[in-house]
N, C-alpha and C positions, 0 to 999 in steps of 0.2 A: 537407596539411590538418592541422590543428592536433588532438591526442588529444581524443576528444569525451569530457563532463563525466559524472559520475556520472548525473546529471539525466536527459540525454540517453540512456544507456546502459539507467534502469530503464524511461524512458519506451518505448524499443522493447521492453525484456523482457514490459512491461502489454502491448505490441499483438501477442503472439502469442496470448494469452491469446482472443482476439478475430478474429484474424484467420481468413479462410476456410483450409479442410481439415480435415481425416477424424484425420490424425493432427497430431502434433507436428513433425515434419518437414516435411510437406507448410505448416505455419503456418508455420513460420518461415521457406521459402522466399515463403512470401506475403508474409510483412513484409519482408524483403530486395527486394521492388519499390515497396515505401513509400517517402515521402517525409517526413525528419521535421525539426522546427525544433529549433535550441538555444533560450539563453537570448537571444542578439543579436536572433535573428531569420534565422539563414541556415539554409537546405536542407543536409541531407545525408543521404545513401544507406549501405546497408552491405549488405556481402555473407552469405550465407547462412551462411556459411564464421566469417566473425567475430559474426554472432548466437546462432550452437549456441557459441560460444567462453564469449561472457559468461554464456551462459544456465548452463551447464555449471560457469561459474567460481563464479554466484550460490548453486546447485543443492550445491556443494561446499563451498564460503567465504563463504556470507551476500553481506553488503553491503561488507564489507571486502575479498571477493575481485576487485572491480567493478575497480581498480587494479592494478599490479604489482608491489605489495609481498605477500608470499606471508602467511599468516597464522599465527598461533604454533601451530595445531594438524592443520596441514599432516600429512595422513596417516593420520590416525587414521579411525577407522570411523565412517560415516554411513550412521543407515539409512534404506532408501527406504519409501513409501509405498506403497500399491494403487494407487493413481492413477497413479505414475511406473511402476511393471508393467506397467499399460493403455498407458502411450501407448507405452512399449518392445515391446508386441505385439502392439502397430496395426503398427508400421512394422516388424516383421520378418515378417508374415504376408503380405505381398504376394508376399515374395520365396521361397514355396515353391510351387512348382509341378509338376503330376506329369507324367515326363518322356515319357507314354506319351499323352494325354490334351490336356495344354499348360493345362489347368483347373489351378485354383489348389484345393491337400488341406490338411486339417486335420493338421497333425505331432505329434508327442508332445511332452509337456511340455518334457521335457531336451532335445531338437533345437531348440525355441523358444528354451530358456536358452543353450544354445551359441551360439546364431547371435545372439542380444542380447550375452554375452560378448566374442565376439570382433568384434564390430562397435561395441562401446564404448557400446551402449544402455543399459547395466549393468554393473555389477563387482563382480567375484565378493567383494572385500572389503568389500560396502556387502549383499548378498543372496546366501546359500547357493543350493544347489537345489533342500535339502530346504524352504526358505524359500517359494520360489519358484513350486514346488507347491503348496503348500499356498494361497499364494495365486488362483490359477487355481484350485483346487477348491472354495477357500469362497467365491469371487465370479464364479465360473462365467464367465471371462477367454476362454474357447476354445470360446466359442458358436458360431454357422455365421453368424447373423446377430445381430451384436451388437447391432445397432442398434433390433432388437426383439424378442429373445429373452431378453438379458441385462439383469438387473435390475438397477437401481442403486445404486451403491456405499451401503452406509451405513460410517461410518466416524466418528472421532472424533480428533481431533489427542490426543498423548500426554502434551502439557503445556500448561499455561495460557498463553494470550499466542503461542503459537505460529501462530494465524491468529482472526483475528475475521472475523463475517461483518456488514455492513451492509445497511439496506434505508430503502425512507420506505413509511409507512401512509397512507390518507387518515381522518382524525379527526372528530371531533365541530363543526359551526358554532358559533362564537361569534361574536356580533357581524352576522351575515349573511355571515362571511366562515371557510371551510372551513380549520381547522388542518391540519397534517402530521407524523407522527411520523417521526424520523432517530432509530434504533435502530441499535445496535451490541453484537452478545453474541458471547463466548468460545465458543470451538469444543469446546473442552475440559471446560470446569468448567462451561458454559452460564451463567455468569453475566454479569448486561446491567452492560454495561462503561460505559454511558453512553444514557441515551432522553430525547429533549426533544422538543415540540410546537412549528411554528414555522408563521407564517403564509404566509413565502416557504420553497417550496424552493430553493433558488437554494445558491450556491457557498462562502457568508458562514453562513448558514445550516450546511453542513455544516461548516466551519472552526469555527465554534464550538461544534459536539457534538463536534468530535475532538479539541477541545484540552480538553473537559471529560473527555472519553475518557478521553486522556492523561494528565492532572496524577492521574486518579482509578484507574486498574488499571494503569499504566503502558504501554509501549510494545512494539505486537504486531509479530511477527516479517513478517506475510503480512497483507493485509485483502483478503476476499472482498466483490465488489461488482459489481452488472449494470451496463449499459453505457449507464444515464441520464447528460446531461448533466452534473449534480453533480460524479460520482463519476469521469469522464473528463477532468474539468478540469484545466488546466495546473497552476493553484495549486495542487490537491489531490494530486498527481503530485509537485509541486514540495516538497511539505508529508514525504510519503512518503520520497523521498529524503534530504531533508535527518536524517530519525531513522532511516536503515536499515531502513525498512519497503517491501515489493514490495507494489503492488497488481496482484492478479488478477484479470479478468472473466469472468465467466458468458457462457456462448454466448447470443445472441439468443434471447428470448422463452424462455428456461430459468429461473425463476420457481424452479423444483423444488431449483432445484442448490444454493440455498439453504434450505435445509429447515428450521434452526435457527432461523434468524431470521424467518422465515415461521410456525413452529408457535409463536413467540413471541407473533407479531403477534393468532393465533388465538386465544390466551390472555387477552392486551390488550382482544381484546374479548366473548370471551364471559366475564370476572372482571372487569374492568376499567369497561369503559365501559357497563357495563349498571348500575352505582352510581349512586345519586342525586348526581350530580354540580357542584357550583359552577361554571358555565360561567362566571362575568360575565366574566372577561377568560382570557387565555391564559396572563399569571401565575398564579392559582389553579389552572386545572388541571396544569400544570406542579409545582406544589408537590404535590396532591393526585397525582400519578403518582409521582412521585421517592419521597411516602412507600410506593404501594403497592410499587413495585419494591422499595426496600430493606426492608423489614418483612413484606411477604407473600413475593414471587417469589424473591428473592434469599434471603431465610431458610425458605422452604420446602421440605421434602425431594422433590430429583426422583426420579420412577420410575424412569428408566433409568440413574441415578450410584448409587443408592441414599442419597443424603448430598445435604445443602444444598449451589447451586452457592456460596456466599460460602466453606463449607468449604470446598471442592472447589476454590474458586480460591488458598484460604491453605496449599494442600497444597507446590503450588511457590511461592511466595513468595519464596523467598532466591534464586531464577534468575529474577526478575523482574525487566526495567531500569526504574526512576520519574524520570521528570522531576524537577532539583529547583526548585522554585519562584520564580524570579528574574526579574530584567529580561531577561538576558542570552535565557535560556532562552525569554521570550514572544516573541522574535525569529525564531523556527522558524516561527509563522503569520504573520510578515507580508508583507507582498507585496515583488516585487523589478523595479527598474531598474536600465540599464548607462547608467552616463557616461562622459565623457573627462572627463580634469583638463586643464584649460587652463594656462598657462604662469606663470599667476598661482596656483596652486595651489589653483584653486576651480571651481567648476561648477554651473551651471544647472539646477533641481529644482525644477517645479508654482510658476512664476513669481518663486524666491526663486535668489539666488547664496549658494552654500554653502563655508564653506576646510574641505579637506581636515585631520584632525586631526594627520597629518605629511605631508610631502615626496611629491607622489605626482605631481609635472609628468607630461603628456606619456603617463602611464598610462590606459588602462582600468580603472573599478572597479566593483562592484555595488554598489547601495543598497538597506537593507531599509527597509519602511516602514510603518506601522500605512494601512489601507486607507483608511478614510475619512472621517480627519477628523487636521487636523495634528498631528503628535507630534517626536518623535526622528525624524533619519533617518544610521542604520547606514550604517558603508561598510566594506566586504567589498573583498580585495584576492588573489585565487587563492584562493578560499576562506579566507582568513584575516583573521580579525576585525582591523580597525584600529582602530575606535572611533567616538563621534556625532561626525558633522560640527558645524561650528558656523556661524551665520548670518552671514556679512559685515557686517562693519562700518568702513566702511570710512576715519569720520572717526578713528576710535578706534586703526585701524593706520596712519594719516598721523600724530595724538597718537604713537603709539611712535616711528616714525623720526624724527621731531624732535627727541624727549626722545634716543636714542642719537647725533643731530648734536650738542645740546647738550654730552652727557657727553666725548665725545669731542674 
């Protein structure tokens, strides 16, 4: 079986996120009885064994560790979160048991830390013990019953861009017909990376608030997102990958787990929409939001940053990746097909025959292609840009071999 593609790879990291169990362990052997498709369209399986491999690879080396090329800062210290604490002492608390009893006891914090140490849940170069403590003590990690005893994490990523979270609102009618807000705000600086009104929720729809995302606070490390249609689509998966972004889900009907984006949304309408508002189309309130976001929300000092999030997001700025603006670059949203090049060094594409820009007989290649409506269409070759096909013409390449019979 042929090395499955990065695509592939983040696409099963998104389904443990989702998948059933208690802990992270117990998820990823759920997803090891999944079935997932590449880009062709073929099935394939993986073991539980090689999904903690990648997850672990992600978890250490980004997106660049997804491969077998080691990454240039191999080694150095990464710190963990509260969250990676939680699911490291979900899955070592099963396995203490009292030996008098056979009941499963509450153990002390350092017996916890040892047995996550040497069971590779954790390492000790990424979390101290004195670390480790302290986390169990200020989020109360070593509840009896976590499930409802233990309050939820609140927490804040450390730098801008390091996870956004999404969501859609339902909005004000226009027309007889109910808008929807697709919101995206920073985890970090809580500032809204991107918010548009659209009439379809649909998949196009979010493609187009994440490339406004994109060009406009640049490109987040993680995007946090529930498990609506939209945000589980292949494209949007596909979208992810291709910029080195993992998408995350929310457990079912967990609404909470998003809390940013949510206490956003509460804002949206109790400042927002209670304005004497220009409904006549979806353009005007589009404009009229854009301005409240950037001039009120985004320049207004939050209570919990103490500072404006727009400051608050120019604090990291020089560790922010940006898009830069180009053709090349609008090639990351658009959708993709696989041909074969036939012998003639061309191929069949939405009823037209297209020549390959070099030599590609006899190969499999990707096409990227603006969704819907004709444009360029990209040909990709192992991930490696080749360039725009061009349309057959075929009296024009009989004109050349003539003119080199004549010259000759």
């Amino acid at each position: 079986m042929k090395r499955p593609s990065v695509y592939v790879k983040m696409k099963v990291l998104g389904a443990i996120e989702v998948a059933a169990g208690r802990t992270r362990h117990e998820r990823i052997h759920s997803v090891a009885a999944m079935t997932f498709l590449d880009e062709q369209g073929d099935q394939h399986q993986f073991t539980w064994r090689t999904i903690q491999t990648w997850y672990y690879r992600y978890k250490n080396h980004g997106v660049t560790g997804m491969d077998a090329s080691p990454r240039a800062d191999k080694g150095r210290t990464r710190k963990v979160t509260p969250e990676e604490v939680l699911e490291a002492i979900n899955t070592a608390l099963p396995h203490f048991v009292s030996a008098k009893t056979g009941h499963k006891r509450t153990p002390t914090k350092s017996a916890v830390y040892r047995f996550c140490i040497e069971k590779g849940l954790l390492h000790a170069s990424q979390i101290a013990l004195t670390t480790f403590c302290r986390f169990v003590r200020e989020y109360e990690l070593l509840k009896d019953d976590p499930g409802e005893n233990r309050r939820r994490l609140a927490f804040s990523m450390q730098y801008a861009n390091q996870l956004w979270q999404a969501d859609t609102m339902f909005g004000p009618h226009i027309g007889g017909r109910q808008a929807k807000l697709i919101a995206l705000i920073d985890d970090a600086s809580r500032v809204i990376c991107h918010g548009e009104f659209f009439f379809e929720e649909n998949t196009d729809s979010m493609i187009k608030a994440l490339r406004s995302a994109f060009y406009k606070r640049g490109l987040p490390e993680q995007l946090y997102v529930d498990n609506g249609s939209i945000y589980c689509s292949q494209e949007i998966t596909l979208i992810a990958a291709r910029v080195g972004c993992i998408l995350r889900h929310t457990a079912v009907r967990d609404a909470a787990a998003k809390g940013k984006v949510e206490r956003f949304f509460r804002r949206v309408r109790d400042q927002f929409l209670i304005r004497k508002l220009d409904l006549t189309s979806i353009e005007a309130l589009n404009k009229q939001f854009t301005h409240w976001v950037e001039h009120d929300y985004n320049a207004t000092v939050h209570t919990t940053l103490g500072m404006k999030p727009i400051d608050r997001f120019g604090v990291d700025l020089s560790r922010i990746r940006f898009l830069s603006p180009s053709e090349d670059t609008d090639e990351l949203f658009y959708a993709e097909a696989m041909r074969s090049v036939k012998k003639d060094n061309t191929f069949s594409f939405q009823g037209e025959r297209y020549e390959t820009p070099i030599d590609l007989r006899g190969k499999k290649v990707t096409l990227r292609h603006e969704r819907h409506h004709k444009g360029a269409v990209v040909v990709y070759e192992n991930d490696r840009r080749i360039g725009k096909a061009r349309l057959l013409d075929a009296v024009a390449n009989g004109m050349k071999r003539r003119t080199s019979a004549e010259e000759r």
